[in-house]
N, C-alpha and C positions, 0 to 999 in steps of 0.2 A: 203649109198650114201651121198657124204659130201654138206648139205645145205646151207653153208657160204655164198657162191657167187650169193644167191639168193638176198639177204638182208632183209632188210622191205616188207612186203607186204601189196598193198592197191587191193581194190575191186571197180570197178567201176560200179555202177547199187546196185538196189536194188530192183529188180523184185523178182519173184519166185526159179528165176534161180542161180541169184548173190547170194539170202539168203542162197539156198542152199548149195552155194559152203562155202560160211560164215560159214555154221556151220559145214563142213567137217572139214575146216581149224582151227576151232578155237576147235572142239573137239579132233583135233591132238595136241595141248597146242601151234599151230601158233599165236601170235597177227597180228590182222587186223586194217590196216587205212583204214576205207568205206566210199566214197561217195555215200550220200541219198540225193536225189534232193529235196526230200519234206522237209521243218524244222519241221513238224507234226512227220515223222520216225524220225527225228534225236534227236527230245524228245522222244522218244517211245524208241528208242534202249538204249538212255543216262540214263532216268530213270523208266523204267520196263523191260527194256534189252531184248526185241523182237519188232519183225517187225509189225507194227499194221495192214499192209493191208495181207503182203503175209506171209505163212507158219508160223501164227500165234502162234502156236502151238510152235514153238521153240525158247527157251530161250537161252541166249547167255550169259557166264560168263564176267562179268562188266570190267573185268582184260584187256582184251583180245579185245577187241573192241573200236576205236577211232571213231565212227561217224564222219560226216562234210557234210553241204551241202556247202564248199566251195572247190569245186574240185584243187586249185592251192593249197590247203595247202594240198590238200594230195597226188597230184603228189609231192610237196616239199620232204612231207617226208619219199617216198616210192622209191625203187631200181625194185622192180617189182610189174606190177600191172594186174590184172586180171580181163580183162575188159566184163564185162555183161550186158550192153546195146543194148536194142533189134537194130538190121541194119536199120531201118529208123531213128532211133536218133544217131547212132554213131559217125557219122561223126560231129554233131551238135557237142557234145561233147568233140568231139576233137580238135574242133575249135574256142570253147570257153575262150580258154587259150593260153597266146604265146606259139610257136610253139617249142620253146627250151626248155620248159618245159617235153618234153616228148622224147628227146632227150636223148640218152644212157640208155634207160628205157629197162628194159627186159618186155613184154609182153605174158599174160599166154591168149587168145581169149577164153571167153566162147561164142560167137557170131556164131548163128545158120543161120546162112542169107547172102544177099548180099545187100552192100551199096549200097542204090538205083539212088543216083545221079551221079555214076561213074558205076556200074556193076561191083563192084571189091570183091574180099576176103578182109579182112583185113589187111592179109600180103602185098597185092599188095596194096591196098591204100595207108598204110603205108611208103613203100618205096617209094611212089610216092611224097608221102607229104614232108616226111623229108628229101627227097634225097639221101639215104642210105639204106642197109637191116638192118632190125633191128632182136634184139633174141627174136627169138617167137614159139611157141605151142602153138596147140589147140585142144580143150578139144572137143571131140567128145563120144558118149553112145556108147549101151544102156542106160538110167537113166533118169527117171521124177524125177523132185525137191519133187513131194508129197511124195514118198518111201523113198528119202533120207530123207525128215524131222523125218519118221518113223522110222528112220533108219535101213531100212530093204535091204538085200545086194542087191546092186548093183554094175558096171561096168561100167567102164569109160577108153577111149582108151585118146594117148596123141601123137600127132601128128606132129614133125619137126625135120630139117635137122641138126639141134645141138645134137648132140647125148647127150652128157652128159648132158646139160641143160634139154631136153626134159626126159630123163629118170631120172635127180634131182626132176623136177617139179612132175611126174608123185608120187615118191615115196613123196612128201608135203600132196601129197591127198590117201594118202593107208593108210587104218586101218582098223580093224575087220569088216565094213561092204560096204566099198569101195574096192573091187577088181581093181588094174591098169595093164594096158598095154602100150606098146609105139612101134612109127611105125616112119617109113622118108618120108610116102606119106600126104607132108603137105596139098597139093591141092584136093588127089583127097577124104582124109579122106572129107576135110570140104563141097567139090562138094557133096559128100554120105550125107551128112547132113544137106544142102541146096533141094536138090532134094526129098529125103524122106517126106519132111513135105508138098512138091508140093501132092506125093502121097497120104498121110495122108487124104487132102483133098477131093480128091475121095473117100477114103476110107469112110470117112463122111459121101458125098452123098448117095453113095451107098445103106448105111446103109437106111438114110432119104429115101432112094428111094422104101427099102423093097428088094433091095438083099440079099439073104441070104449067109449062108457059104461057099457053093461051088463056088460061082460066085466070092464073097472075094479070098479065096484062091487060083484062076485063074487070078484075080486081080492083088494080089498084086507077083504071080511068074512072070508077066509079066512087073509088075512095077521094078522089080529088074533086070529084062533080059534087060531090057529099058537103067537100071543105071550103069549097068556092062557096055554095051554096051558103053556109053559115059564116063566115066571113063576108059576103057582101049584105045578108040581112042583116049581124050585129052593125058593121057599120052606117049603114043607114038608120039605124033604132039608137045608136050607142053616140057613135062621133059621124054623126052628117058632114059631110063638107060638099062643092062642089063638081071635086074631081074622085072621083071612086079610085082605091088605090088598082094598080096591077100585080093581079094575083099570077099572073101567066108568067112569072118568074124565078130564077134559082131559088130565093128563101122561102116560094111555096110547092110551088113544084118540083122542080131541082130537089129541097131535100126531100119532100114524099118518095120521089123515085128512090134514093139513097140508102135512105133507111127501109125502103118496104123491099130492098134485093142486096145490098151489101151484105155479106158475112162480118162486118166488122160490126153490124147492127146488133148491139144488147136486147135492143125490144124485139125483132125479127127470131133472136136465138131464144130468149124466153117462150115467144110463140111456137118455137118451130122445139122445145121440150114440154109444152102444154099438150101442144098435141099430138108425141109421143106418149101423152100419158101421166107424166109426172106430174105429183100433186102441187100447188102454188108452193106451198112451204117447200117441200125438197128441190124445187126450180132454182127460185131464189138461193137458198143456201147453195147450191153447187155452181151455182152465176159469181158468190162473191161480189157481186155489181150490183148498184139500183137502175133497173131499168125505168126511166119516166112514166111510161105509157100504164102502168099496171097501176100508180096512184091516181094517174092522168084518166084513167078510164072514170072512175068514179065519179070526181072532182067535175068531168063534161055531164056527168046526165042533171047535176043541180045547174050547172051555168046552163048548159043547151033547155032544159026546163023553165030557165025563170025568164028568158029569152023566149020562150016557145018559139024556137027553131030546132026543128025535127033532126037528126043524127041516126039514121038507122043501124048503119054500118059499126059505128061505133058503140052502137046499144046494143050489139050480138054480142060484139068482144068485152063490154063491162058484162053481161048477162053468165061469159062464160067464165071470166076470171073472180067474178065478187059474187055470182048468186049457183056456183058448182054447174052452172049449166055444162054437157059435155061437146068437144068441139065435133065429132059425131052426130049432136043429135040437129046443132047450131047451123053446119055448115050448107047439111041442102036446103032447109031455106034459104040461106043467103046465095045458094046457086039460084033460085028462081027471084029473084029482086035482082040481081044485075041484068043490066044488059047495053 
């Protein structure tokens, strides 16, 4: 697949997530422009050449890595950038710089969420802001950043309506322990990947709660009956085409399963201290992490509403994270709706 027309590639974020992707692309012999917002990483990457807070553990050849916590010199010097900043700061991010800076930029989203101040994907924000569609893919799993650090195999799906582009970008990130894939359902890939981590979060409680396997595995086929469910009515109402995508694969189901039973799940570990009891604010602070699923909860009941496509499952777990409902008083109803 000819990489030319990608250009430069910069990384935006330097979470768990962006690291991650960091050391895919720079074990593939990519060089990366990365903005780290801290100037503590951006000494840490420049001279010890790993991330001090996340995925410590992996060392990054010196060659191959531009640090900057000045995000306009690396929009400067990038043609495509691959943005992993968790959805409540993204938008922050992007607005932090003139607006022309980001203009003619190809766009790889590693963004598992929705922009909170609009309810949008990132494609749709985008277009909204710039006034144009812009080229974009997005990176949807199965894959935790801990296995990719270990590099142990995982799978990652690629997600947009450029065919070439998206199957260029797709082949940036394949090597011996990244398997890829690529698909044209840009919206409903990243909807499966927004809503999953809502899942996740029960899946937590749950756990917190002392259900066991059976009641999980009733769980989460009902979490997926839920997601298919609104995935195949948006795209019949949203983008008709005459092939319905298939949801019966790794980047929807694959990662529901992942994230609603991984330990290495942030949204599963928030749920699974929600309903130990911990209050949302002491979760979060003792997480240190943005879990998606807890901005993601809200952000679904305006999209699934203006859609009138029903989400039950996931309106128990916005009901219990943003209106104090308790996962005690929440969860035997949601015993007698499965089944």
């Amino acid at each position: 697949m000819d990489q030319r027309n990608i250009g430069k590639i910069g990384i935006i974020g330097n979470g768990s997530w962006g690291t991650a992707l960091a050391k895919i692309l720079t074990d593939n012999h990519h060089p990366i422009t990365w903005w780290v917002r801290n100037p503590r990483s951006v000494r840490s990457l420049q001279e010890r050449h790993h991330n001090a807070v996340y995925l410590t553990s992996v060392y990054f050849p010196k060659e191959l890595i531009d640090p900057s916590d000045n995000l306009e010199y690396v929009l400067k010097q990038c043609d495509t950038l691959v943005v992993a900043v968790p959805s409540a700061y993204v938008q922050e991010a992007i607005e932090q710089v003139p607006k022309s800076l980001w203009e003619n930029k190809k766009i790889i989203s590693a963004v598992k969420g929705i922009i909170p101040n609009t309810n949008q994907l990132l494609n749709d924000y985008l277009t909204d802001y710039l006034g144009k569609e812009v080229t974009y893919a997005a990176i949807t799993g199965p894959c935790h950043a801990e296995e990719v650090a270990e590099a142990r195999l995982s799978y990652l799906t690629f997600s947009g309506l450029d065919q070439h582009f998206t199957e260029t970008v797709a082949s940036l990130f394949r090597n011996d322990y990244i398997h890829t894939t690529w698909n044209h359902d840009l919206w409903g890939a990243q909807y499966a990947a927004v809503l999953k981590n809502i899942y996740a979060i029960g899946a937590g409680m749950a756990h917190a709660l002392d259900y066991g396997d059976n009641f999980m595995s009733v769980y989460t086929t009902n979490c997926y009956r839920e997601m298919h469910q609104f995935l195949s009515r948006h795209f019949e109402q949203v983008h008709p085409s005459p092939q319905m995508p298939d949801f019966h694969t790794s980047a929807y189901l694959g990662d529901l399963l992942v994230t609603c039973y991984s330990l290495h799940s942030r949204n599963r570990r928030l749920g699974n201290m929600i309903g130990k009891g911990y209050s949302m604010q002491a979760a979060i602070l003792e997480m240190n992490m943005i879990a998606e699923g807890y901005y993601a909860a809200k952000c679904m009941q305006h999209i699934a509403g203006s859609y009138q496509i029903p989400i039950p499952i996931a309106h128990m777990i916005y009901q219990i994270l943003w209106e104090e409902k308790s996962p005690t008083e929440i969860f035997p109803q949601l015993e007698h709706m499965l089944h």
